[in-house]
N, C-alpha and C positions, 0 to 999 in steps of 0.2 A: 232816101225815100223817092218813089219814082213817080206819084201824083201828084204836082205839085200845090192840086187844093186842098189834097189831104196833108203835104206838108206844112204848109200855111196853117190850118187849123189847130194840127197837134202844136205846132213850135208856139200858136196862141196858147193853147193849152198851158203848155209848159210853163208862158209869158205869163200866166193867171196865177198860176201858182207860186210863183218866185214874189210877184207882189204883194201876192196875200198871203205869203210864210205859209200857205196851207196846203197838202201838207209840210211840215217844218224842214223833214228830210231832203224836199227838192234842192229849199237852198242854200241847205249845208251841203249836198252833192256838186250844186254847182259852184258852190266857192271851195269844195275839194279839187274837183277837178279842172279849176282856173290853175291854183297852186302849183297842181301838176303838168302846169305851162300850154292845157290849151286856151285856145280861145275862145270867147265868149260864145259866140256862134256852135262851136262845135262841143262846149259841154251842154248846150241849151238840144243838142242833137242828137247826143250821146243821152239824154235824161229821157229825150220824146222815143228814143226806141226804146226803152223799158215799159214808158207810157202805151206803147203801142200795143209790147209783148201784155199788158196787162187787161188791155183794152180788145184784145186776141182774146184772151182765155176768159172774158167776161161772157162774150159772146159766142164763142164756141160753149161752151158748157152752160152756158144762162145761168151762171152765178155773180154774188153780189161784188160788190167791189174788197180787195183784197189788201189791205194796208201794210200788212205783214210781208207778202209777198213783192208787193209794192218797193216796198223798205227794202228786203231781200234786193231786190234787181238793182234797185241803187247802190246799195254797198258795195255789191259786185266788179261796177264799175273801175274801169284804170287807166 
């Protein structure tokens, strides 16, 4: 990410969510993708560009938030 206010925020974001298991997906994503030997930092980076991609198409098309699609982007992840 190349602002790094906005990277800050999202990586909060993502921080919010792993502690509040909400949704549940982020932190089984992120303890998938620890397993698969990265680092804390960069599955927490790897989860905020989905966040982002979601966060993109919320506001591009002015629609609601997308859990399905959400879930989608996480699982994708490798």
């Amino acid at each position: 990410m190349a602002n790094k206010y906005l990277r800050e925020n999202i990586l909060q974001v993502v921080d919010n969510q792993l502690q509040e298991n909400n949704p549940a997906i982020t932190k089984a994503t992120f303890e998938r993708l620890k397993a698969l030997g990265y680092t804390k930092e960069q599955a927490k980076e790897k989860i905020a560009a989905v966040l982002l991609e979601e966060i993109y198409d919320l506001l591009k098309n002015n629609e609601s938030y997308n859990e399905v699609r959400y879930t989608k982007g996480l699982e994708e992840l490798k």
